[in-house]
C-alpha positions in Angstrom: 2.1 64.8 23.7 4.9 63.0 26.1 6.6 60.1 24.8 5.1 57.9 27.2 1.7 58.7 26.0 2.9 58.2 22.3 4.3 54.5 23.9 0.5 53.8 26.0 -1.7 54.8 22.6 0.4 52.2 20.5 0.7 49.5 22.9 -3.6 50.3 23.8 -3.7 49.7 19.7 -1.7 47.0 19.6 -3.4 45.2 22.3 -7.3 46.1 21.3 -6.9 45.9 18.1 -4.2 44.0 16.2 -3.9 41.3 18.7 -7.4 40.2 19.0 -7.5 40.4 15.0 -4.1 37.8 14.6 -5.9 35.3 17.3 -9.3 35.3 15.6 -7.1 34.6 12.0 -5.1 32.1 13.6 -7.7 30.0 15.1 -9.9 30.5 11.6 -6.3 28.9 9.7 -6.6 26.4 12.7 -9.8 25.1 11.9 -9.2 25.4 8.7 -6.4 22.7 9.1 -8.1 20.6 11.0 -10.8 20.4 9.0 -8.4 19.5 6.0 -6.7 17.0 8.2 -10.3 15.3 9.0 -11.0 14.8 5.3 -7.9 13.5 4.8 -8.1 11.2 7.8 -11.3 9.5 6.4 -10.0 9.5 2.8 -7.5 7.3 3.9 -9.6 5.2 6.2 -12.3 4.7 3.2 -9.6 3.3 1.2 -7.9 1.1 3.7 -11.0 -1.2 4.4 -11.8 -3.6 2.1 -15.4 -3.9 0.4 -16.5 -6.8 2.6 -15.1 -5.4 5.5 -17.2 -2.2 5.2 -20.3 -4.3 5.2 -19.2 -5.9 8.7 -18.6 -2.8 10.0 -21.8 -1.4 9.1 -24.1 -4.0 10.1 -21.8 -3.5 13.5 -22.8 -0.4 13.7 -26.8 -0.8 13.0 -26.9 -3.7 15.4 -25.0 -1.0 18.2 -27.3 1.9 17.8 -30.6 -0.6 17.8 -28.7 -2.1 21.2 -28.2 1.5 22.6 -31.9 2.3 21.4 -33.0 0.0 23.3 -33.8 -2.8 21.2 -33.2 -6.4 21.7 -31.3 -8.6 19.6 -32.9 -6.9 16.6 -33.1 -8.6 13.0 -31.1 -6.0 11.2 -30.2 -6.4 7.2 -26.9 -4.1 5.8 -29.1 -3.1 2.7 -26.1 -1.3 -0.4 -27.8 1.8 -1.4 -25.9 0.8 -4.7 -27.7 -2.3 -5.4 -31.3 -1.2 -4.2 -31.3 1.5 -6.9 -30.6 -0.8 -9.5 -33.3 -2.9 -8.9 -35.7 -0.2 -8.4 -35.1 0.8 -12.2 
């Protein structure tokens, strides 16, 4: 066995086998990350807005998704899932 094969065998390895391996890791710690980042992101953002401002931006948000539905001008109601289940008792 030649030197150059002995260099060709490693470099094949290194190039099948250990480099495929680090890239699969590395995007499995990038996703990772960003997953952590996400959480973190709407932690943040759930303690910025203020109680009555969440209920704003909620009934926003029905009253968009009826509109895109294809509803018109629909009589929504925020309903607190907190509330309801108290009175349900």
């Amino acid at each position: 066995m030649s030197l150059k094969d002995s260099l060709r065998r490693g470099v094949s390895r290194v190039s099948n086998e250990l480099v495929p391996a680090a890239v699969r890791a590395a995007g499995e710690k990038v996703e990772e990350f960003r997953q952590r980042l996400d959480h973190l992101n709407r932690t943040l953002a759930e303690r910025a807005l203020p109680g009555d401002r969440k209920a704003r931006v909620s009934e926003l948000s029905l009253r968009r998704k009826a509109r895109d539905a294809g509803q018109k001008d629909p009589a929504l109601k925020v309903v607190d899932g907190k509330n309801s289940n108290k009175r349900a008792r």
